[in-house]
Backbone as JSON, one array per atom type, in Angstrom:
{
  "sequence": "XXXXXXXXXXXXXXXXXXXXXXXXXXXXXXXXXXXXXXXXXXXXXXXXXXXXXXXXXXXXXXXXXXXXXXXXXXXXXXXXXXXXXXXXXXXXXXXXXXXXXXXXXXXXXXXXXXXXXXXXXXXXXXXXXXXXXXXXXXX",
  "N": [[-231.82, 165.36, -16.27], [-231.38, 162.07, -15.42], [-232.64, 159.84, -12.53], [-231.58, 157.77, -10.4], [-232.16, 154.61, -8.72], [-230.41, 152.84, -5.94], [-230.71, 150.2, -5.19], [-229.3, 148.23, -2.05], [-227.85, 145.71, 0.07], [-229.44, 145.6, 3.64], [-228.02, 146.95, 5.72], [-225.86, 147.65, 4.26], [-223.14, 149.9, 3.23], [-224.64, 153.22, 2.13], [-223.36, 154.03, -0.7], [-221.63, 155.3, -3.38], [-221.02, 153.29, -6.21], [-218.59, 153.33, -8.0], [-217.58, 156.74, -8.45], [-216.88, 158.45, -9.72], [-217.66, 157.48, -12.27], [-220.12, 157.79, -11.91], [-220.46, 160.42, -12.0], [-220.09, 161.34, -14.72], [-221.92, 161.08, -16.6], [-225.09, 162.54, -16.47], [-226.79, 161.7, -13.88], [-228.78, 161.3, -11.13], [-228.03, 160.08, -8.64], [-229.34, 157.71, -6.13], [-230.65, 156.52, -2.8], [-233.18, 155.72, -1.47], [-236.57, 155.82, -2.59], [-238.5, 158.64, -4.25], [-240.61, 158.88, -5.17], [-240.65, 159.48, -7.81], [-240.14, 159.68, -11.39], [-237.91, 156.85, -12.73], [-234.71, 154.47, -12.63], [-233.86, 151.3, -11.61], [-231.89, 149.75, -9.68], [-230.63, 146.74, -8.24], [-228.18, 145.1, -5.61], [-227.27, 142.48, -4.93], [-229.16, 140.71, -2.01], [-230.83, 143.17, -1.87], [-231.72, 143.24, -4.59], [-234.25, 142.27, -4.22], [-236.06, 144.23, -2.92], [-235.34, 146.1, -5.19], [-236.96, 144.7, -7.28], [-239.62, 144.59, -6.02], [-240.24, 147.38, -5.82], [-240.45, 148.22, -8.26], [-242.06, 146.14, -9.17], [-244.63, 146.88, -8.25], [-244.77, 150.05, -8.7], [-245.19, 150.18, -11.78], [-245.59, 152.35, -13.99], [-243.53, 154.08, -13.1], [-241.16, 153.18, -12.64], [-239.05, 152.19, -15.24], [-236.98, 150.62, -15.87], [-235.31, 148.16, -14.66], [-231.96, 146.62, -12.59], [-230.83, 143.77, -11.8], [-228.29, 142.5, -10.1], [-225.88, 139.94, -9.66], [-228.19, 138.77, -7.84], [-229.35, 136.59, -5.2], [-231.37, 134.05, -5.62], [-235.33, 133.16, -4.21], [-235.08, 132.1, -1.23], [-237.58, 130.99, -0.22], [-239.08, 129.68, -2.26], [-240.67, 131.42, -3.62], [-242.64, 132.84, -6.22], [-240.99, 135.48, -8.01], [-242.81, 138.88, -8.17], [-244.97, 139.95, -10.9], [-243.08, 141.84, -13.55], [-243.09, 145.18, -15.83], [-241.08, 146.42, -16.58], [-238.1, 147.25, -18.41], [-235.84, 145.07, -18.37], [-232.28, 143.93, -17.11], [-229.97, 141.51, -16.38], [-227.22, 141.08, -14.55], [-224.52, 139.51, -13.8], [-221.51, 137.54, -11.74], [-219.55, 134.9, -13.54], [-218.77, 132.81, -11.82], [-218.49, 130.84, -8.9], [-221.83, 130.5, -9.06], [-223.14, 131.82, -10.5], [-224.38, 131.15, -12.78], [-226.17, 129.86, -13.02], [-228.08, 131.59, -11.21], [-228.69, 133.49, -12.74], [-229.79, 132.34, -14.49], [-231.99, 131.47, -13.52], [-233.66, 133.78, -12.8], [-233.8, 134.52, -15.58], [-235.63, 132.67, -16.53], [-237.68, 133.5, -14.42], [-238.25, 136.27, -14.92], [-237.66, 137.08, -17.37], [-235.81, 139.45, -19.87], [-232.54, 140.46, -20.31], [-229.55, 138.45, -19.91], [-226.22, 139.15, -19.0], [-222.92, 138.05, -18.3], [-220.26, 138.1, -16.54], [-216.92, 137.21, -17.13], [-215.43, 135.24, -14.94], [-215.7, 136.47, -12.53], [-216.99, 136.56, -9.16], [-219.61, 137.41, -6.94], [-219.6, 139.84, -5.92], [-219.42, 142.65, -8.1], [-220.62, 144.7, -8.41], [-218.81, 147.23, -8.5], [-217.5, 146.6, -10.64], [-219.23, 146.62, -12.59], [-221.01, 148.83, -12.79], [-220.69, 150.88, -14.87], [-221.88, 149.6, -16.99], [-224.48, 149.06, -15.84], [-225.55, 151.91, -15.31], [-225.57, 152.77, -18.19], [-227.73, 150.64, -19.08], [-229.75, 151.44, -17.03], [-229.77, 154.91, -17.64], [-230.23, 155.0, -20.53], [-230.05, 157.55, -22.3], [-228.87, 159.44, -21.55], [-225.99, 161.5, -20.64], [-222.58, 161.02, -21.65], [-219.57, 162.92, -19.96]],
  "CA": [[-231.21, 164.57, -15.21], [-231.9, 160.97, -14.96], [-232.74, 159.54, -11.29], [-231.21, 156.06, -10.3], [-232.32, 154.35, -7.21], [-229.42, 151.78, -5.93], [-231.22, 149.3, -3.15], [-228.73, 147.65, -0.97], [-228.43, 144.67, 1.12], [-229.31, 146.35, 4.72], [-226.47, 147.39, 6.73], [-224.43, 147.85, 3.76], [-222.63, 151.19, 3.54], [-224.79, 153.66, 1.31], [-222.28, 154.74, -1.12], [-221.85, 155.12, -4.74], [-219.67, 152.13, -6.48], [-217.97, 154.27, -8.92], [-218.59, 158.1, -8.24], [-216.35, 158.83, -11.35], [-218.54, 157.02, -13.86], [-221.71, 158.58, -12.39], [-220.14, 162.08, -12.41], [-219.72, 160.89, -16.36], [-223.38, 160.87, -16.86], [-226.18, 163.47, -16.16], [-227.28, 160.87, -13.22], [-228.73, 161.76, -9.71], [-227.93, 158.51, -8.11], [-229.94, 158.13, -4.79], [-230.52, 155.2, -2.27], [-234.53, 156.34, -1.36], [-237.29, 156.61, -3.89], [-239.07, 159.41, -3.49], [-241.94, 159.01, -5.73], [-240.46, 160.41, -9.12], [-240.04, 158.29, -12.3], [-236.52, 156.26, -12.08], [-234.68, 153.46, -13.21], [-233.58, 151.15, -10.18], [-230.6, 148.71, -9.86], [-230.66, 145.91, -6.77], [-227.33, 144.41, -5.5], [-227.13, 141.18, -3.51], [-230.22, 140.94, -1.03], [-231.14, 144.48, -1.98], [-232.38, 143.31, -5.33], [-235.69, 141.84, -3.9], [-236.43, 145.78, -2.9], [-235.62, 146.59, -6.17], [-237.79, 144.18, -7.88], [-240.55, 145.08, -5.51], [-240.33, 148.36, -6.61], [-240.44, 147.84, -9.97], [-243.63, 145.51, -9.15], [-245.3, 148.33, -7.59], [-245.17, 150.92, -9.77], [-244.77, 150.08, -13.17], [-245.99, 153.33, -14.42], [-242.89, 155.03, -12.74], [-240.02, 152.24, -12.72], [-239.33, 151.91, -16.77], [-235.98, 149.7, -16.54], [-234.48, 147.29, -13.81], [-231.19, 146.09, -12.97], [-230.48, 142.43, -10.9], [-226.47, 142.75, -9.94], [-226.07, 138.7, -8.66], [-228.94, 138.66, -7.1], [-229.75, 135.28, -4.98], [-232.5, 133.0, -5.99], [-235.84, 133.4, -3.19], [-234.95, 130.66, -0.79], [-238.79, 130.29, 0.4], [-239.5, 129.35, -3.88], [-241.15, 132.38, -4.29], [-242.52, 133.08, -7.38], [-241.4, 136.98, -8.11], [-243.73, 139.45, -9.3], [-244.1, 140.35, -12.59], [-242.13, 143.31, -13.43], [-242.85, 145.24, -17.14], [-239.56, 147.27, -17.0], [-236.8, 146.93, -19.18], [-234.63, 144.26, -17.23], [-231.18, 143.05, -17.5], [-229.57, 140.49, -15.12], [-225.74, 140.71, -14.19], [-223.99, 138.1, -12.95], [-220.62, 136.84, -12.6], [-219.74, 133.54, -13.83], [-218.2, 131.9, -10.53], [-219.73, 130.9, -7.75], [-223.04, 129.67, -9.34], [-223.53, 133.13, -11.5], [-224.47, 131.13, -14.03], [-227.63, 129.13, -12.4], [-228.56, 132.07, -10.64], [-228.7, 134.3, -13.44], [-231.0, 131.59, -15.47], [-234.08, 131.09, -12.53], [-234.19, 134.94, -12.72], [-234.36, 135.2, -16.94], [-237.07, 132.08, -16.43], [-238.97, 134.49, -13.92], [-238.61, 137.68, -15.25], [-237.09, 137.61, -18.84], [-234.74, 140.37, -19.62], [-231.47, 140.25, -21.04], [-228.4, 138.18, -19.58], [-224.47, 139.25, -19.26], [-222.27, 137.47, -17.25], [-218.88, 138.66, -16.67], [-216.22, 135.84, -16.48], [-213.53, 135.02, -13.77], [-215.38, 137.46, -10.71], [-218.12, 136.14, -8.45], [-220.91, 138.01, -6.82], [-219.33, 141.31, -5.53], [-218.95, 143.12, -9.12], [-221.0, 146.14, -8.44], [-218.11, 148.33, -9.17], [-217.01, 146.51, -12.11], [-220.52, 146.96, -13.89], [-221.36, 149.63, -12.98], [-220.95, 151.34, -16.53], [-223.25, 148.72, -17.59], [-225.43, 149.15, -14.88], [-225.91, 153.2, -15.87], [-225.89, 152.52, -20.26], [-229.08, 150.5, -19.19], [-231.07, 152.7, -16.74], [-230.29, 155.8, -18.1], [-229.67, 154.96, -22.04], [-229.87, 158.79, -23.3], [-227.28, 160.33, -20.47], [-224.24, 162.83, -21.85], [-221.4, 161.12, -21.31], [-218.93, 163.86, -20.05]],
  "C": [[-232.04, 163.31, -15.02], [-231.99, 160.33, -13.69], [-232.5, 158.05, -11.42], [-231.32, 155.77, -9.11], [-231.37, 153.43, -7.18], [-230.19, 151.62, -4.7], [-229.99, 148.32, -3.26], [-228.93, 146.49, -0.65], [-228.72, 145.72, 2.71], [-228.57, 146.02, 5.42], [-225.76, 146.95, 5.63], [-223.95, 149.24, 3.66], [-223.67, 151.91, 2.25], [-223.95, 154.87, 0.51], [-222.34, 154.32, -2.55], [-220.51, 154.3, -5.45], [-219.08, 152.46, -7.26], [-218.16, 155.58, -9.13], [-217.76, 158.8, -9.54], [-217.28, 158.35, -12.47], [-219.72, 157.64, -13.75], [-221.33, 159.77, -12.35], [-219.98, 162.17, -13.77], [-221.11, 161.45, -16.76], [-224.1, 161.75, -15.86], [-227.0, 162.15, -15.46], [-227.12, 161.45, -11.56], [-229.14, 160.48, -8.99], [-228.68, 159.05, -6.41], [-230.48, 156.3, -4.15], [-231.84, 154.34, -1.82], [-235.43, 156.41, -2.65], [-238.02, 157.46, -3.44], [-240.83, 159.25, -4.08], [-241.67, 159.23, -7.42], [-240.12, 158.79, -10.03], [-238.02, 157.85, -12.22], [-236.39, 154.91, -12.84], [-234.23, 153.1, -11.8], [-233.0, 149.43, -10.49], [-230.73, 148.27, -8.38], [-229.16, 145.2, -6.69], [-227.43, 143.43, -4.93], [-228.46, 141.02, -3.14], [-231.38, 142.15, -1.8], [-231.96, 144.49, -3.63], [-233.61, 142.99, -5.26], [-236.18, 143.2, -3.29], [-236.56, 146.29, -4.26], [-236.46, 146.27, -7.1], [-239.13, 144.15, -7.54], [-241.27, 146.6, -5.99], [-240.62, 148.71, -7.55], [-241.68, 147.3, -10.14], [-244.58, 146.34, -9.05], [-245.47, 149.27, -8.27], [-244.3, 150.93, -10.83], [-244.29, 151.59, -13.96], [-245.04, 154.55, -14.43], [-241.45, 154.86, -12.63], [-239.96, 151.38, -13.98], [-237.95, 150.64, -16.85], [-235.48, 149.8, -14.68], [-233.17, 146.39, -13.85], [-230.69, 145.21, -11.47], [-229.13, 142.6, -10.98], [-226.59, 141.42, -8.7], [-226.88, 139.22, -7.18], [-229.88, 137.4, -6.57], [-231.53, 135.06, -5.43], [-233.4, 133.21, -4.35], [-235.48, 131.64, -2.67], [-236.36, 129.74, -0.27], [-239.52, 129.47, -1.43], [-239.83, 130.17, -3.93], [-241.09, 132.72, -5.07], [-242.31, 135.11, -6.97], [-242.4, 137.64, -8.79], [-243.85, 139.79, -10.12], [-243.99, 141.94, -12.61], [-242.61, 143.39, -15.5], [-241.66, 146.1, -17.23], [-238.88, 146.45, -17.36], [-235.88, 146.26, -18.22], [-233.68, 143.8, -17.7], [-230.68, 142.57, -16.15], [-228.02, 140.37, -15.49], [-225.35, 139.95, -13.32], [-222.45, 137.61, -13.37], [-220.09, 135.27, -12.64], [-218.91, 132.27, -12.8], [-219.36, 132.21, -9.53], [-221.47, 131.0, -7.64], [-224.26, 131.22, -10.2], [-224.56, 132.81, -12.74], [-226.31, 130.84, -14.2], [-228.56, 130.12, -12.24], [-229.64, 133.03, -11.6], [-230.01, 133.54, -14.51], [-232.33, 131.45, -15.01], [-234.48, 132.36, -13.12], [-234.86, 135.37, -14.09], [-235.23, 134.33, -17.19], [-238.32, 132.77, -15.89], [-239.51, 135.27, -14.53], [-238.41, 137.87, -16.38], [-236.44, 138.57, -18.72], [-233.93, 139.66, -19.91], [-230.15, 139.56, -19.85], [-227.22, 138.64, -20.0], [-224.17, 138.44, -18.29], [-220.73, 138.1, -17.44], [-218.28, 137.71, -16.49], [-215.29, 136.12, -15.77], [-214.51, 135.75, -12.23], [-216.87, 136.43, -10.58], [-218.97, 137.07, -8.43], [-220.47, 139.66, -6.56], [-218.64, 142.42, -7.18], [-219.56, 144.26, -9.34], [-220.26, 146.95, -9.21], [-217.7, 148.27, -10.82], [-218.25, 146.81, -13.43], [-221.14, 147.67, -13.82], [-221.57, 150.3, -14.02], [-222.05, 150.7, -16.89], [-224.55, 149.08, -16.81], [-226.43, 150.68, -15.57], [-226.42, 153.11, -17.07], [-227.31, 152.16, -19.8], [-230.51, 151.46, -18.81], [-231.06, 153.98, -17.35], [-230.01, 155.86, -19.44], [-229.49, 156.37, -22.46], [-229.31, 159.75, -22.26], [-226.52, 160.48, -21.3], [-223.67, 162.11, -20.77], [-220.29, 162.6, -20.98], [-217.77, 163.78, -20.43]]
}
């Protein structure tokens, strides 16, 4: 069983954005870390938790995933992260920009999806999972 942390923006609903695709996959999606090793996906806001995380303990957070996640508005440089990172983004509504500061910061792999903006959680989800947990049984 692979463990997936999903951080949030706060006060968004904690809920899983496709509970069919992670019932697909040997994945115990959770919203909390507890301490255990994990991969860990940030949406919106909620990715500067996840990339904190990831800063923090390397040793225990092997692969990160940015889901349009804004640029720091104070400049802040982020910290460096060695997990496996990929950066989703979709290509409206400045997907494209956003998605480039972050693979200047952090490196890691770019997708962009075309035609949707920022709210695409659900749609990439799949993607989201393939990365953190690569060796999950499809069911």
């Amino acid at each position: 069983m692979r463990r997936v942390v999903l951080c949030l923006p706060v006060g968004m609903p904690r809920v899983d954005p496709a509970p069919a695709e992670t019932a697909t996959r040997e994945i115990e999606l959770a919203f909390e870390w507890d301490g255990s090793p994990c991969g860990v996906v940030g949406w919106a806001e909620g990715g500067m938790t996840a990339l904190g995380l990831a800063a923090a303990h390397p040793d225990l957070v092997d692969r990160l995933v940015l889901v349009s996640t804004p640029v720091p508005e104070d400049g802040l440089d982020p910290p460096a992260v060695r997990a496996k990172t990929l950066l989703l983004y979709g290509s409206r509504d400045g997907g494209n920009a956003r998605a480039a500061w972050w693979k200047r910061a952090l490196g890691g792999r770019i997708e962009m999806i075309p035609g949707l903006a920022d709210d695409i959680l659900a749609a990439v989800w799949p993607r989201v999972l393939s990365h953190l947990a690569p060796r999950t049984v499809r069911k």
